[in-house]
C-alpha positions in Angstrom: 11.1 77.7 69.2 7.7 75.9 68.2 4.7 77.6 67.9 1.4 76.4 68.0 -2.3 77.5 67.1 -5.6 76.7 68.5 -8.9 76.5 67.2 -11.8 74.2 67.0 -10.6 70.8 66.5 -7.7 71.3 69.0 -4.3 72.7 69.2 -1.4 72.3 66.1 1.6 72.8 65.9 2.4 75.7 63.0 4.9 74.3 60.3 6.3 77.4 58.6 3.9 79.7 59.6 5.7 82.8 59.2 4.6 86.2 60.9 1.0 86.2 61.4 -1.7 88.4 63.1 -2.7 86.7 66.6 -5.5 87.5 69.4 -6.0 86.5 72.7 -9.3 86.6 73.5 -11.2 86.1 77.4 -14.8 84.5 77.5 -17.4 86.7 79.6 -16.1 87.9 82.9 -18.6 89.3 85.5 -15.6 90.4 87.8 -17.6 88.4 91.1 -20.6 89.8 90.7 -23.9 90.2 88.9 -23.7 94.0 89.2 -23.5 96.7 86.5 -20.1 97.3 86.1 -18.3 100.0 84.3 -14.7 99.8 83.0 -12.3 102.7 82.4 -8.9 101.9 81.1 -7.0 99.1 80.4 -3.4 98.5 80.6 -1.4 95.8 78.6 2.0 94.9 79.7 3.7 93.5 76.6 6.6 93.3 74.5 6.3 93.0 70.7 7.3 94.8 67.2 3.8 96.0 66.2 3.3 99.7 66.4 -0.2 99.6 68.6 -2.1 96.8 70.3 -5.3 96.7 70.2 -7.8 96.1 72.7 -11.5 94.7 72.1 -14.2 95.3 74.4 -17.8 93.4 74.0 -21.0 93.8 75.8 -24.9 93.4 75.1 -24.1 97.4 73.9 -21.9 95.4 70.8 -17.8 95.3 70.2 -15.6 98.3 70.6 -12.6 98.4 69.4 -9.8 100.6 70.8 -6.3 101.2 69.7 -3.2 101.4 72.6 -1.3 104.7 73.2 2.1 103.9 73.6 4.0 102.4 70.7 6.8 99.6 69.6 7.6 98.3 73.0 10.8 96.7 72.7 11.3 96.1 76.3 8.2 94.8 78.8 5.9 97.8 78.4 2.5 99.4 79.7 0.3 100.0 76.7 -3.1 102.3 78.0 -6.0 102.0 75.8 -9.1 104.3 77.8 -11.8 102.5 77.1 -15.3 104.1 76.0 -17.4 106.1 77.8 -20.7 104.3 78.9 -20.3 100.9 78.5 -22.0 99.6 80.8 -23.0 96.1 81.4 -22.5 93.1 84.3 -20.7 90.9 81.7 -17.6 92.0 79.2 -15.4 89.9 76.9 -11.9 91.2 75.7 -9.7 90.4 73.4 -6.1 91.9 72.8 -4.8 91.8 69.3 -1.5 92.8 67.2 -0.5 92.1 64.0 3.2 91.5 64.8 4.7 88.9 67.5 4.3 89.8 70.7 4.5 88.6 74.0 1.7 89.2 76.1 2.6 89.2 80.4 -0.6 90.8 81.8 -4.2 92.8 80.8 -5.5 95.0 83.5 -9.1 96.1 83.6 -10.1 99.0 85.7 -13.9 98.2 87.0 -16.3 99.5 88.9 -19.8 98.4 90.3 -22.5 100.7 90.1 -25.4 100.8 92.1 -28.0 99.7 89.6 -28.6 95.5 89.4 -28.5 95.3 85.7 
């Protein structure tokens, strides 16, 4: 297969890249709503040969960082990361990392509003 790489100036393809440490990263999502949200787990369904994904959660708090608990997925797997206690905030950015290939299917965030504005 080919792979290819993105960053400012556009996408490339990767001559002879060998194995390499990749991230997918989501720009600010408010989840529909201006409201103070709350998140409280995430799961990543993926397949790769790294022993833990890791999943990065940034707010106006900072970036928190939080490792996956289930290891070397060889199959399509959940991988559960709980995510910290009192982050709180109406925007988040993630990011879900590994140092060896993977294949990423889906990242679910569990929210919730709470009854505050911001």
């Amino acid at each position: 297969g080919v792979l290819y790489g993105a960053s400012l100036d556009g996408i490339h393809e990767l001559v002879d890249a060998g194995t390499m440490a990749s991230r997918v990263v989501w720009d600010s999502l408010d989840f529909g709503s201006g409201q103070l949200k709350q998140v409280g787990e995430a799961v990543i369904d993926a397949t790769g040969s790294g022993s833990v994904f890791t999943i990065t959660v940034a707010t106006k708090q900072g970036s928190f960082s939080y490792p996956t608990h289930k290891n070397k997925a060889l199959t399509p797997d959940n991988h559960t990361a709980v995510l910290g206690r009192g982050l709180r905030s109406p925007y988040y950015k993630f990011a879900v990392a590994n140092s060896e290939p993977y294949q990423l299917r889906t990242v679910q965030v569990s929210v919730g509003e709470t009854d505050r504005r911001r």
